[in-house]
LOVEXRO-833515 format. One record per residue (C-alpha): x, y negated, z negated. Coordinates in pm, 1 decimal. Each point is the difference from the previous one (the first is absolute). Layout:
<atoms>
ATOM;X;Y;Z;
...
</atoms>
This chain:
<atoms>
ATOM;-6525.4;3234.4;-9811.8;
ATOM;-205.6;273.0;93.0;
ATOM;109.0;393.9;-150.0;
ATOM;246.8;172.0;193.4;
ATOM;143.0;-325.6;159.8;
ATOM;337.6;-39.6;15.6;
ATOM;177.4;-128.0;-280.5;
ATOM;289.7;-257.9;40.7;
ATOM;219.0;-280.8;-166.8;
ATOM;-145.8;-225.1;-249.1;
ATOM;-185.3;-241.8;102.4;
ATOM;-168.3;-300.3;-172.1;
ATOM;-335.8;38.0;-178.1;
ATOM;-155.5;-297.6;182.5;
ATOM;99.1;-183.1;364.1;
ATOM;-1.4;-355.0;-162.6;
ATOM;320.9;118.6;-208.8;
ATOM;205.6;-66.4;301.7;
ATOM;-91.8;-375.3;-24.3;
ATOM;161.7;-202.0;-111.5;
ATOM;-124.4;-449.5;-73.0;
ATOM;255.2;-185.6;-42.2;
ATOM;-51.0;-395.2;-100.4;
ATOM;279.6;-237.2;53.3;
ATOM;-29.8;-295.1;-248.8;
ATOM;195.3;-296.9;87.5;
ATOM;117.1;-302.3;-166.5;
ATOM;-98.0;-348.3;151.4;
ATOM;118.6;-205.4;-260.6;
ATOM;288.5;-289.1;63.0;
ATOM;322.0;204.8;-60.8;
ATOM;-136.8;253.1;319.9;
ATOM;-47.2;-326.9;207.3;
ATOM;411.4;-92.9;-33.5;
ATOM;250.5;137.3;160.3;
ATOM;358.4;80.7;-167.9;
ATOM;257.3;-99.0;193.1;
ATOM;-25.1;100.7;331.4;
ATOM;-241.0;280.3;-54.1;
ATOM;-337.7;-3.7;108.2;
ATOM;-303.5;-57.1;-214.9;
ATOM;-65.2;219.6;-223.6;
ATOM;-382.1;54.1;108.3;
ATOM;98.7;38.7;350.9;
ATOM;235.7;315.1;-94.6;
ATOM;-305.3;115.1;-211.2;
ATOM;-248.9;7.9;273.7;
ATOM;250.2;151.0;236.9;
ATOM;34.6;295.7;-200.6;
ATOM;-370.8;27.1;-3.3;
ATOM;-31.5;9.1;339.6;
ATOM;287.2;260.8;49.5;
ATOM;-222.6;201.3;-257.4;
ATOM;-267.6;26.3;202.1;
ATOM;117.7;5.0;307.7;
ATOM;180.9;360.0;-120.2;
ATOM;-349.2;73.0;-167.3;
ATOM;-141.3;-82.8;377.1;
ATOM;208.0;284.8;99.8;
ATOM;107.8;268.2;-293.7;
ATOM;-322.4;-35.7;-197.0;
ATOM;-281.0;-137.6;188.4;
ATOM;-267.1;47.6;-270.4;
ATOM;174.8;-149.3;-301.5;
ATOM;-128.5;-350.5;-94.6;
ATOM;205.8;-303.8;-35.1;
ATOM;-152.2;-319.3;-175.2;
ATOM;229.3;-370.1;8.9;
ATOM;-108.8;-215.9;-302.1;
ATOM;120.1;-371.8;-64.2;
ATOM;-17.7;-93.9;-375.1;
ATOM;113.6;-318.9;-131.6;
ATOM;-124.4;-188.1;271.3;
ATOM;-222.7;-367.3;-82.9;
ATOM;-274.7;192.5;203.3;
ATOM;-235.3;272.2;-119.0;
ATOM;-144.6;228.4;305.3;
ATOM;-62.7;406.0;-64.5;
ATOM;-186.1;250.4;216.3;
ATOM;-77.6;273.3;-211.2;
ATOM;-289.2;-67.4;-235.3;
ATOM;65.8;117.4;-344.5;
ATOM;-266.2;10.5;-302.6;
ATOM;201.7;-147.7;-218.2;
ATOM;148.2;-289.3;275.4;
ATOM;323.9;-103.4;35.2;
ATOM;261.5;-264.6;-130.8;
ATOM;34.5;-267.1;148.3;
ATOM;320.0;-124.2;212.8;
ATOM;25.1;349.5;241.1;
ATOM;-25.3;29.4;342.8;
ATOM;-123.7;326.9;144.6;
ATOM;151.2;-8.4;336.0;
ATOM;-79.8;330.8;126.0;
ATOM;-240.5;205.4;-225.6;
ATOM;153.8;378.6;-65.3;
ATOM;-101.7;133.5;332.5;
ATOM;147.0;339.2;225.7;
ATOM;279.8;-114.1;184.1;
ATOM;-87.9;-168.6;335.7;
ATOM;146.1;-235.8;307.3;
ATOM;-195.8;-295.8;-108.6;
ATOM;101.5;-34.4;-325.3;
ATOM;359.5;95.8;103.4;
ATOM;-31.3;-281.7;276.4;
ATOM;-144.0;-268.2;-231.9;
ATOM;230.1;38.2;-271.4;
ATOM;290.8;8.0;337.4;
ATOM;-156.8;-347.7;94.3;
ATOM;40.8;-119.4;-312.1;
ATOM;388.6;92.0;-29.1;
ATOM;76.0;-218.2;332.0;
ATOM;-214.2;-255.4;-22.5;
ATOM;214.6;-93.8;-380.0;
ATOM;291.8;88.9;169.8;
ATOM;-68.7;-296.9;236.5;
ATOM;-139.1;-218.3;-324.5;
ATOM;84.0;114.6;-298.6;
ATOM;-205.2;-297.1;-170.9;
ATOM;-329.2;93.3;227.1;
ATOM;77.9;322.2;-256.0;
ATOM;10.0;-192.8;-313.2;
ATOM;-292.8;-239.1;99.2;
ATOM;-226.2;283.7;98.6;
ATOM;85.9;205.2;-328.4;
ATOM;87.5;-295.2;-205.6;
ATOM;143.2;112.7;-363.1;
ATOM;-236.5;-68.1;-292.4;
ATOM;66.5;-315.3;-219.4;
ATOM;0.9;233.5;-290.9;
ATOM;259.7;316.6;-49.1;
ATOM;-355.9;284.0;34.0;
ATOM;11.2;208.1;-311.0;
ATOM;175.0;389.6;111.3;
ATOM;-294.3;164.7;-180.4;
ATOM;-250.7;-163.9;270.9;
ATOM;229.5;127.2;232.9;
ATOM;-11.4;398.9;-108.7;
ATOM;-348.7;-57.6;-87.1;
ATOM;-102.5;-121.7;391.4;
ATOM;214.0;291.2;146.5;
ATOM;-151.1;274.4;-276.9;
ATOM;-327.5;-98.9;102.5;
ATOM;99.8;15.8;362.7;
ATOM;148.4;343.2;9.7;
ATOM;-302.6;101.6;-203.1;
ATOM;-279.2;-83.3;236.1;
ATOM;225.7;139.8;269.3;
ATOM;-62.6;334.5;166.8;
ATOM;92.4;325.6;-219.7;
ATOM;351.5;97.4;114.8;
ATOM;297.6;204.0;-141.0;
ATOM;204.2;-274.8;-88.4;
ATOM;-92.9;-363.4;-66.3;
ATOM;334.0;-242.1;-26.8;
ATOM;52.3;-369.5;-37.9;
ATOM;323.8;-101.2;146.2;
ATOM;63.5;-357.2;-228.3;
ATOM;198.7;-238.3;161.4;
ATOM;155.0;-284.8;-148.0;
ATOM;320.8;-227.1;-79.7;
ATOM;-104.1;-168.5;-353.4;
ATOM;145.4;183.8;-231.0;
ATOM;-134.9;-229.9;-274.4;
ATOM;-359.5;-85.1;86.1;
ATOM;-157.5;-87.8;-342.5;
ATOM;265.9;-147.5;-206.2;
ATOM;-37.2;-152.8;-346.4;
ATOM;-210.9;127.1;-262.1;
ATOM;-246.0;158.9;114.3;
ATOM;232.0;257.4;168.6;
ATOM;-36.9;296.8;-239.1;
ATOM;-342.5;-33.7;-6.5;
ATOM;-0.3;19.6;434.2;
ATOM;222.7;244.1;-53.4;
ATOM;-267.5;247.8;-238.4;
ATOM;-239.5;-107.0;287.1;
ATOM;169.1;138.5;280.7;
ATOM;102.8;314.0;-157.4;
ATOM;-387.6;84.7;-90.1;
ATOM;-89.2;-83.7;387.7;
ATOM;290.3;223.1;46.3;
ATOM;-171.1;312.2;-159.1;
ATOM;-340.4;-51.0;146.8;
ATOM;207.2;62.8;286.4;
ATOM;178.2;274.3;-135.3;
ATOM;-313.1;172.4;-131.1;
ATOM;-189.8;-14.3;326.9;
ATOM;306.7;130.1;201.5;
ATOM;172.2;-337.0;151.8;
ATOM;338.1;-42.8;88.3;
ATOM;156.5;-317.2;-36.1;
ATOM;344.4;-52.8;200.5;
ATOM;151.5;-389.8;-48.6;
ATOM;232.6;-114.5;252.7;
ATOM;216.6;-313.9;-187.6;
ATOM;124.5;-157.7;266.4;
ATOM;331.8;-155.5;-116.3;
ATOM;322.1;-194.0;177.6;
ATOM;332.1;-87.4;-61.5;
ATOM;-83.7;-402.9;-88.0;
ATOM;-323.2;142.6;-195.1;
ATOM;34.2;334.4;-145.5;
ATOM;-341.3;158.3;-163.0;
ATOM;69.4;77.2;-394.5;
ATOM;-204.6;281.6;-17.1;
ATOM;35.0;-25.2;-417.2;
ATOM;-175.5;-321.0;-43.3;
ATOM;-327.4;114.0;91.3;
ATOM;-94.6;321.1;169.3;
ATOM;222.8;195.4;-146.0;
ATOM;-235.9;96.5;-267.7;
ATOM;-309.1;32.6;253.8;
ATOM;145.9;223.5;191.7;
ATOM;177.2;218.6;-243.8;
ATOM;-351.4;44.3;-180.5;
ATOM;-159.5;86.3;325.9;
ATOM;263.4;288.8;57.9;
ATOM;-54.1;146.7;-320.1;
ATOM;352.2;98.2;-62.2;
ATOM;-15.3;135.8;-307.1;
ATOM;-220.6;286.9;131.7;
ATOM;185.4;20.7;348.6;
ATOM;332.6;-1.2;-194.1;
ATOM;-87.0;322.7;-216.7;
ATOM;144.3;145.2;363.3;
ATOM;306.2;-84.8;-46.3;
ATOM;270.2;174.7;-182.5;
ATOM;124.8;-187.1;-319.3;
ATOM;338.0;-27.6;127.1;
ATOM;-89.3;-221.2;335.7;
ATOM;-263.4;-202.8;-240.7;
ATOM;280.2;-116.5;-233.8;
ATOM;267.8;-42.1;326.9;
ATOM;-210.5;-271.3;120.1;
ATOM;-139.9;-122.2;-394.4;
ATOM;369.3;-100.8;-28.5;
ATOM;51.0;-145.3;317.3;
ATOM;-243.2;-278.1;20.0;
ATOM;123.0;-219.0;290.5;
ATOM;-111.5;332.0;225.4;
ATOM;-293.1;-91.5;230.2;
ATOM;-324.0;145.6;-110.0;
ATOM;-269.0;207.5;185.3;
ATOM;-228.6;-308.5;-10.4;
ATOM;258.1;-304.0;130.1;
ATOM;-135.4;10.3;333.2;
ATOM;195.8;-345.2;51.0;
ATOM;63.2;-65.7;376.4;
ATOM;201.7;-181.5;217.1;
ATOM;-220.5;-163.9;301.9;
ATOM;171.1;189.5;263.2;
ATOM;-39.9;334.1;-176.2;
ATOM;-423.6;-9.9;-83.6;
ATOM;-83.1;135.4;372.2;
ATOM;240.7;287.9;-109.7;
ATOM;-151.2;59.9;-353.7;
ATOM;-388.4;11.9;165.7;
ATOM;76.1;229.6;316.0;
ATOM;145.5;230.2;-299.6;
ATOM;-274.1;7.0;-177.0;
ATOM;-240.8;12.6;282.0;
ATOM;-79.8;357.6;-76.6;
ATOM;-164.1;94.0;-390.3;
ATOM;99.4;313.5;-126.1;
ATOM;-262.9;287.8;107.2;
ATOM;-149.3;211.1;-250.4;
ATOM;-77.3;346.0;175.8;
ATOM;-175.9;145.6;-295.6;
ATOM;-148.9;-128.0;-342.2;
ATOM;-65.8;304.0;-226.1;
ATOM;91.2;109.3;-386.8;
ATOM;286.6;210.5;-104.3;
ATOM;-76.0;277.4;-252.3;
ATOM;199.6;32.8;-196.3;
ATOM;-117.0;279.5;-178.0;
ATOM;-221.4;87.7;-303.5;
ATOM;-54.6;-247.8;-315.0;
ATOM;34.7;247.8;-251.2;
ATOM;71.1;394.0;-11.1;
ATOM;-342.5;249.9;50.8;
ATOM;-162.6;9.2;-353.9;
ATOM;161.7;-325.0;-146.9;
ATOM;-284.4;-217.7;-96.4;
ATOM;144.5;-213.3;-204.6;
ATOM;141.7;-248.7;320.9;
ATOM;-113.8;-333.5;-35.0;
ATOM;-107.1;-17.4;344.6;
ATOM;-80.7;342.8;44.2;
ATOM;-434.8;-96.5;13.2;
ATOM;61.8;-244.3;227.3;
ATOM;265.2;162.7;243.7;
ATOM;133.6;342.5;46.6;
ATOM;306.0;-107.1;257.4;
ATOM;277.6;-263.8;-3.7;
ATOM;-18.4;-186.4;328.5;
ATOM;161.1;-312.2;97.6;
ATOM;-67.0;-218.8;347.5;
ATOM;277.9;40.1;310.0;
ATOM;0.2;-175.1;324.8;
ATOM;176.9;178.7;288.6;
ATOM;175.2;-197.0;278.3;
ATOM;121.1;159.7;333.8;
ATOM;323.9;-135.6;63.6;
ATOM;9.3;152.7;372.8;
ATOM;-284.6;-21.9;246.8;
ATOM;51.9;198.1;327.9;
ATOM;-86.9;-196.6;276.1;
ATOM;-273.6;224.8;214.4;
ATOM;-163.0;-98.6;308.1;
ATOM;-396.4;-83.0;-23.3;
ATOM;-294.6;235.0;103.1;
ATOM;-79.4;-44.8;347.3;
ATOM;-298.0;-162.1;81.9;
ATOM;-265.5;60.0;253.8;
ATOM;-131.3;-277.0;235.0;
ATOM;-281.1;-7.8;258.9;
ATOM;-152.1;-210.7;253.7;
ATOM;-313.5;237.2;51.2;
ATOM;-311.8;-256.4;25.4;
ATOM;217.0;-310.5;62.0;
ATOM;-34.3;-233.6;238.5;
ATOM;307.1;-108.1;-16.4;
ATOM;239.9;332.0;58.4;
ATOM;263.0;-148.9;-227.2;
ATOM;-213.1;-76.8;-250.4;
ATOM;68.8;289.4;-227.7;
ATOM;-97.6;115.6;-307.5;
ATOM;53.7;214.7;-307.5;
ATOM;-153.8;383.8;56.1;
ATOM;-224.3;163.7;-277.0;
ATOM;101.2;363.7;-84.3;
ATOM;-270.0;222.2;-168.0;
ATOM;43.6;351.9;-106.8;
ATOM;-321.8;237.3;-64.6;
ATOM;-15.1;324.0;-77.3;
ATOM;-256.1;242.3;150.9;
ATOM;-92.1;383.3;-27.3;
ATOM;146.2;196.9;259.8;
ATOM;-272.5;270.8;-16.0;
ATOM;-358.0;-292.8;29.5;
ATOM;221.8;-295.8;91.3;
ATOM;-167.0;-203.4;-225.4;
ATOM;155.1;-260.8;-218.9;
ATOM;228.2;94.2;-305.8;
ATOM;-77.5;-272.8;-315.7;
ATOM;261.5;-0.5;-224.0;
ATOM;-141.1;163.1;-302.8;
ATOM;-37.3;294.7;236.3;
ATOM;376.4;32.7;-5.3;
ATOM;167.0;262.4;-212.6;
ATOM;318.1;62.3;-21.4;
ATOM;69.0;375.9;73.4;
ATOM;331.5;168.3;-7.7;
ATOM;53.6;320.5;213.1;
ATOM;162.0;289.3;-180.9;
ATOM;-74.0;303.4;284.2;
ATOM;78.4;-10.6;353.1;
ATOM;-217.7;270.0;40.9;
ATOM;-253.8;-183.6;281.6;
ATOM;-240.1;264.6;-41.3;
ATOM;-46.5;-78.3;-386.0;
ATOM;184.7;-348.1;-109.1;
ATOM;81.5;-70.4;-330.2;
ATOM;-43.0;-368.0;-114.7;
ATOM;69.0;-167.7;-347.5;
ATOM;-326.0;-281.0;-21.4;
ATOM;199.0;-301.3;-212.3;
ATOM;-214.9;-334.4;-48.2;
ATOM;179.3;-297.6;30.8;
ATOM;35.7;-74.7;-367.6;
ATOM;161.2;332.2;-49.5;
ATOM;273.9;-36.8;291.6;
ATOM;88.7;-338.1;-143.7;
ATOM;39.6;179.9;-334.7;
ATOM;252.3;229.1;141.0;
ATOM;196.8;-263.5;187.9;
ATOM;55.3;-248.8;-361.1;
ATOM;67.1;292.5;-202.0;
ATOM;-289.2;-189.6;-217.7;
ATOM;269.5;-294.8;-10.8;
ATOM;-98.0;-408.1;-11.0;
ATOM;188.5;-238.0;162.6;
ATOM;289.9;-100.3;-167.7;
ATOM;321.9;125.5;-116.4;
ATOM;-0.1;226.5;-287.8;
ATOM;387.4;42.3;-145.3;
ATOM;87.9;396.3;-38.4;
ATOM;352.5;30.8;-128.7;
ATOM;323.6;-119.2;7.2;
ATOM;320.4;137.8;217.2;
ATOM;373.6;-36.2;-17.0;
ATOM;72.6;-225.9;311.5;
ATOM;213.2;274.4;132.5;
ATOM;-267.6;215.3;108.5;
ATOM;-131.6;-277.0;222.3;
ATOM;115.0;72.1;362.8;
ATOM;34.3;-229.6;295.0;
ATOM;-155.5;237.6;190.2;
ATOM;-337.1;-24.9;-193.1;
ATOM;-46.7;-358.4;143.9;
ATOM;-227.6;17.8;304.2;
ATOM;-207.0;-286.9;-43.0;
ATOM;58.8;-356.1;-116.5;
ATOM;6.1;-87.2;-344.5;
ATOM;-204.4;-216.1;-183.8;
ATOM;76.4;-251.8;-220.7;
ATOM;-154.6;-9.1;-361.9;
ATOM;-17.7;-339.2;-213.8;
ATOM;-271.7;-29.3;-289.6;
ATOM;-251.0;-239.9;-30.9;
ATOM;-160.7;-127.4;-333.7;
ATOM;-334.4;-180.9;157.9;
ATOM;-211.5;322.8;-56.2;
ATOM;222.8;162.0;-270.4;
ATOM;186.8;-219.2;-219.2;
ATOM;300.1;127.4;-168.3;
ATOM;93.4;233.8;325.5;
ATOM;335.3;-179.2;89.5;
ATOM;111.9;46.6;-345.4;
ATOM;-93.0;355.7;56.2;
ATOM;138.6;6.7;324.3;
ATOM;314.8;-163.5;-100.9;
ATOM;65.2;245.7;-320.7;
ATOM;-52.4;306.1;230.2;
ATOM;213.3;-92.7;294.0;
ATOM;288.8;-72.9;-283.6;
ATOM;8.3;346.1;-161.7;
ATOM;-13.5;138.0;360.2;
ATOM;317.9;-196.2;84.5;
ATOM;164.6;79.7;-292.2;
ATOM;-81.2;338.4;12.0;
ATOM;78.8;43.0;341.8;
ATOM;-333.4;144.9;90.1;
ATOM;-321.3;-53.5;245.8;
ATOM;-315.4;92.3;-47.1;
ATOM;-214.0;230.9;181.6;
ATOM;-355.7;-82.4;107.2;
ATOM;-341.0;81.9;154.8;
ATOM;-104.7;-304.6;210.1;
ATOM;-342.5;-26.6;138.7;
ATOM;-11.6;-349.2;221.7;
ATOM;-428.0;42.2;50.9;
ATOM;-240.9;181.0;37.9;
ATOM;-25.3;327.3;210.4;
ATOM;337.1;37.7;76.9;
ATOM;221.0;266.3;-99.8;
ATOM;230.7;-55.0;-331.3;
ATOM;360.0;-8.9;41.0;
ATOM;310.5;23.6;-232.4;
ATOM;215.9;-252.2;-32.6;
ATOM;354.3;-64.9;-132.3;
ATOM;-19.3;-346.2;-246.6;
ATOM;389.7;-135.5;53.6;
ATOM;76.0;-284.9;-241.7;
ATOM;195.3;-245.2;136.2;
ATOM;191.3;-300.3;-197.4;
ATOM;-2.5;-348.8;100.7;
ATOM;323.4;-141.2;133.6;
ATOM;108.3;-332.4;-5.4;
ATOM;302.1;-186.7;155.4;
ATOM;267.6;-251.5;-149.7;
ATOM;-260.2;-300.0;-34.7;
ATOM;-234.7;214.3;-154.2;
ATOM;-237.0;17.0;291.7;
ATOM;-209.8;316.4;54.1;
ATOM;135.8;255.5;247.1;
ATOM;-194.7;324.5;-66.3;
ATOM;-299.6;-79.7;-214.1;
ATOM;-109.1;273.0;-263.6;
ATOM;-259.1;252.6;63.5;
ATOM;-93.9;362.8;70.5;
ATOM;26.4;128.7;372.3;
ATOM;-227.3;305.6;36.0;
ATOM;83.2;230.9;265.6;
ATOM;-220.1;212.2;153.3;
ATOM;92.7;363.1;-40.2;
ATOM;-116.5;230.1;315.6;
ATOM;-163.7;355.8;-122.4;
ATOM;117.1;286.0;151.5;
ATOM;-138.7;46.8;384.7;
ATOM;114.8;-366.2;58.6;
ATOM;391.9;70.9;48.6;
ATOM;88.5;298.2;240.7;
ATOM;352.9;153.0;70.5;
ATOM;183.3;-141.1;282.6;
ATOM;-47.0;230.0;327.8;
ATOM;195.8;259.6;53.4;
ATOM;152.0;138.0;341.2;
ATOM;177.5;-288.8;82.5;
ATOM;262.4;-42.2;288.8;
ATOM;320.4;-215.0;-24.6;
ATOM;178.2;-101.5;280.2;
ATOM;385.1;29.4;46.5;
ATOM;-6.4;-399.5;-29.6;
ATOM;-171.7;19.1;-295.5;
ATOM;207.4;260.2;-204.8;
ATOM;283.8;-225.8;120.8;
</atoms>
């Protein structure tokens, strides 16, 4: 952004950020191939839902990437070339690609040509003779997402009904296998999201094997430093509650569960929270005070409204066509020349002057160079928020929110140890019934704002399931120019007095 362009809402640091890769990972063993009941097969509600994914993706999101791979199939066929190869038994049937009709169609073609023979399904993806190990599995997708293109957020969407893949001994030891494939994903910034397919006649025990996969994956003993101590021990002492993990589905409800997750959660901004100085001025005797001087912690802000704006118009031309409806885009250009010689203006030429006369016959001008004006519109500030103070919550006014709120949630990739940070601070601010007030800085060359930090408590219902989940909402405060009195002079009609 160039100085003395406007400045607006956050916006994120880099375009792919609003990507978002998604890889659905689907089950071909024997148990997908029969159907419970009357129900259909399992694999065929599977691959519906994939379709319905990206058909929504086709319109909502048309640069996101979906993938479709087939694991525990007798036959071995991937794409992607990795360094390291792949595990046998995996079928990459369409390679983590953007969105597009002919992968949509294929996959479509697919769906009704097993709806017509289910066992053309089975014979062209026939289940290995051997149960494939669920570490080759996370290993094949980890590679997959890895060699795919950079995005905001990478996510495998598991599918399967075997709740007990690798039974007998060797289970722990699959188990400590998975959960280590499960932090290489964590680490480079993978989601993983299972779908456990489950029905009346075969219901998927979630306990026997992925319950401790899962659970390592979502960390919860860092995630649940969130959460008060009294909702912790409400659902300690009730253990038949569902957890956040048991993702165990009925057939007719996975198209549901997918479209809902359809969209990842946006991160606007990604910047540190200062929290103020390591030690008082003079103390030298702070262990970290050589190697740090402030107390930062990482925070991730999501905008939980989006208004809905219409795009920039574009221009079009025919000019030089043979065709006069063959259009195309038009090429602005702006130069700058000298009124006085009409010559060209480079851009080091450029000052920026500010006129303090209006005397013509002897102007006054202020000469500023660039790095000076962007000076004065930080206030010598870096991006980020830096915390000021703390506030009773009654001298927060409704009034003072003009803009939409943020939503802030810490992350421990880059800092470890900020959501225990994070979680200690937004307690005594709850407790205390106070919020915090900030100085928040989104990039670069725009000007600094102050913000009101409201803590806000997670809420949960009578199963225990997450209603409000806990955070900070920062609130943009507006300085003083920004709010004006209402005007004054008004008429009111007789039928409005009445």
């Amino acid at each position: 952004m160039e100085a003395g362009a406007e400045e607006g809402h956050a916006v994120p640091w880099e375009n792919y950020t609003h990507r978002d890769v998604v890889l659905f990972a689907i089950d071909c063993g024997p148990s997908m191939y029969e159907a419970p009941g009357a129900d259909e097969l399992p694999l065929l509600v599977a691959l519906r839902a994939a379709v319905k994914l990206m058909e929504m993706k086709l319109v909502s999101s048309p640069k996101d990437h979906v993938g479709v791979l087939f694991w525990n199939t007798d036959e071995s066929r991937m794409v992607t070339e990795s360094r390291s190869g792949f595990r046998a038994h995996t079928v990459e049937y369409i390679k983590p690609q953007q969105v597009n009709v002919p992968s949509t169609y294929e996959l479509q073609q697919l769906i009704a040509a097993a709806e017509k023979s289910p066992e053309a399904l089975q014979k062209r993806f026939a289940p290995a003779s051997v149960q494939m190990p669920i570490e080759h599995v996370l290993s094949n997708a980890l590679h997959l997402l890895s060699s795919a293109v950079k995005a905001g957020t990478r996510r495998i969407f598991y599918i399967t009904n075997q709740d007990d893949p690798q039974p007998g001994k060797e289970k722990q030891l699959a188990q400590k296998a998975c959960i280590d494939r499960m932090k290489d994903m964590y680490r480079r910034g993978i989601d993983m999201e299972p779908f456990f397919m489950s029905s009346a006649q075969r219901p998927f025990r979630v306990n026997i094997f992925y319950a401790e996969i899962v659970g390592a994956y979502d960390d919860g003993l860092v995630d649940d430093a969130l959460r008060p101590w009294r909702l912790r021990q409400m659902q300690d002492q009730n253990g038949s509650k569902r957890k956040a993990w048991d993702s165990s589905l009925k057939f007719q409800e996975l198209d549901e569960q997918v479209g809902g997750r359809e969209l990842p959660k946006r991160v606007i901004f990604d910047l540190l929270l200062d929290l103020g100085p390591l030690s008082k001025p003079g103390d030298e005797k702070h262990a970290k005070a050589q190697r740090a001087t402030h107390w930062r912690i990482h925070v991730k802000g999501y905008a939980l409204v989006a208004e809905a704006t219409k795009d920039m118009p574009v221009r079009v031309t025919s000019y030089g066509q043979e065709n006069p409806e063959d259009f195309h885009e038009v090429m602005a250009y702006q130069h700058l020349y000298d009124s006085q010689t009409g010559e060209r203006v480079q851009a080091p030429e450029v000052m920026n002057a500010f006129q303090i006369c209006d005397d013509p016959t002897n102007p006054a001008q202020v000469v500023l160079s660039d790095e000076e004006v962007k000076a004065l519109r930080t206030f010598g500030c870096v991006p980020g928020i830096k915390l000021l103070g703390f506030k009773d919550r009654s001298t927060l006014h409704f009034l003072e929110n003009i803009k939409h709120a943020y939503f802030l949630y810490p992350s421990d990739l880059e800092h470890p140890g900020s959501k225990r940070v994070f979680a200690a601070l937004l307690q005594s601010m709850l407790t205390k019934g106070k919020y915090a007030l900030g100085l928040y800085m989104p990039r670069e060359n725009v000007i600094p704002a102050f913000v009101a930090i409201l803590p806000q408590a997670e809420e949960l219902d009578e199963d225990g399931s997450q209603l409000v989940p806990p955070g900070m909402n920062m609130i943009v405060l507006p300085y003083a120019d920004d709010i004006r009195d209402a005007p004054q002079g008004h008429s009111e009609s007789g039928a409005s007095r009445d």
